[in-house]
C-alpha positions as CSV (number, residue, x, y, z in Angstrom):
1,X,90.8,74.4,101.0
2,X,93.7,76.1,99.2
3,X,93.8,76.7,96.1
4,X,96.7,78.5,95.2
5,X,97.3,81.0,92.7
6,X,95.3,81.2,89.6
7,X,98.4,83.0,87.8
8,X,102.1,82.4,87.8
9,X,103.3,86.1,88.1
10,X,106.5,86.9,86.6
11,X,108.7,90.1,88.3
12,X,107.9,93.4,86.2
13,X,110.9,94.9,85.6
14,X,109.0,98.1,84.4
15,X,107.8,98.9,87.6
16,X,109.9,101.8,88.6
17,X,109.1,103.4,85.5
18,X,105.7,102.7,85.7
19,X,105.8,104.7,89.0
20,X,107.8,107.3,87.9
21,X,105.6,107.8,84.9
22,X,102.4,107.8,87.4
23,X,103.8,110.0,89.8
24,X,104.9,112.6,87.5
25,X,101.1,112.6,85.8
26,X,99.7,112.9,89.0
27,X,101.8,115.9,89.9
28,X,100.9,117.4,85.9
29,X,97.2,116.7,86.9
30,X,97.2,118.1,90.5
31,X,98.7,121.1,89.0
32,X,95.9,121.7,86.4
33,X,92.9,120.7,88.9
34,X,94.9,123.4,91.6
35,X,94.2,125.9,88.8
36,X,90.7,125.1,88.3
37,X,90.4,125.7,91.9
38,X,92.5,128.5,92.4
39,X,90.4,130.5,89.5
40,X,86.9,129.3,91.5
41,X,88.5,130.8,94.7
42,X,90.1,134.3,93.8
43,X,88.3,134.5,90.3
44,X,84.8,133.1,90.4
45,X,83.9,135.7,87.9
46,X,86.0,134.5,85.6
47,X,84.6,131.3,85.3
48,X,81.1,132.9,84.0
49,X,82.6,134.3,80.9
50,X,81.0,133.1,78.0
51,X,82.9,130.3,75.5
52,X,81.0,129.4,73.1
53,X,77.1,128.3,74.1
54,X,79.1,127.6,77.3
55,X,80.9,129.0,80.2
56,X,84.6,128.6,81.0
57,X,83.8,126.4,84.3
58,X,81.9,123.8,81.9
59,X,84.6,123.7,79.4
60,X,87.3,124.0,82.1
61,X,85.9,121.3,84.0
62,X,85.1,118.8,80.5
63,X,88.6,119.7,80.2
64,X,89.5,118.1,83.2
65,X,87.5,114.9,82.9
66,X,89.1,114.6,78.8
67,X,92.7,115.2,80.1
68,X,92.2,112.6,82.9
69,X,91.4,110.5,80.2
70,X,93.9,111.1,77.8
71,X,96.3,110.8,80.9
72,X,95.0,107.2,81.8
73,X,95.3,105.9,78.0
74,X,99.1,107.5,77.5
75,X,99.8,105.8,80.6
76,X,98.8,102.5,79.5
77,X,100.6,102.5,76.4
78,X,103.7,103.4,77.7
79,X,103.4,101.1,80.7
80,X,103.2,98.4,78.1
81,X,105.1,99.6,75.7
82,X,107.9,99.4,78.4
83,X,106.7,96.1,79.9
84,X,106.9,95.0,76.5
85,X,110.3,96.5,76.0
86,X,112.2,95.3,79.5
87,X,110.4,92.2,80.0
88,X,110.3,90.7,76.8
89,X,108.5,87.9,75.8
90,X,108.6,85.0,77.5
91,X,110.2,81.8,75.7
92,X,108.0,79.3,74.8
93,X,104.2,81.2,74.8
């Protein structure tokens, strides 16, 4: 039995920049996660230094999981923001 599709899906013309924008956060992520790494490899001592009640591994990594975060939400309001912007409402909805 064939249904067919439960959606009538338009062409994003945000796309590319949606990829673009992803990419380039993926690289700016990689690049922070590499140092967190990179400091438990060559530095581990470092990581035990006191900041606060905690050490700079717990606030590096809580970093980590907040800037994923933050990451994830600017993404989504740019990717709509753009969607918004290219693709335009559709007439009659």
């Amino acid at each position: 039995m064939h249904h067919g599709p439960s959606t009538e899906w338009k062409a994003d013309k945000a796309s590319s920049l949606k990829e673009l924008l992803g990419k380039w956060m993926f690289l700016l992520y990689t690049t922070v996660y590499a140092g967190f790494i990179f400091i438990n490899v060559f530095a581990p001592n470092f990581m035990g230094i006191d900041v606060g009640s905690f050490n700079v591994a717990i606030v590096y990594g809580f970093g980590l999981i907040v800037f994923a975060i933050f990451l994830a939400f600017a993404y989504n309001h740019v990717g709509t923001h753009a969607e918004e912007l290219l693709c335009g409402e559709e007439e009659g909805e």
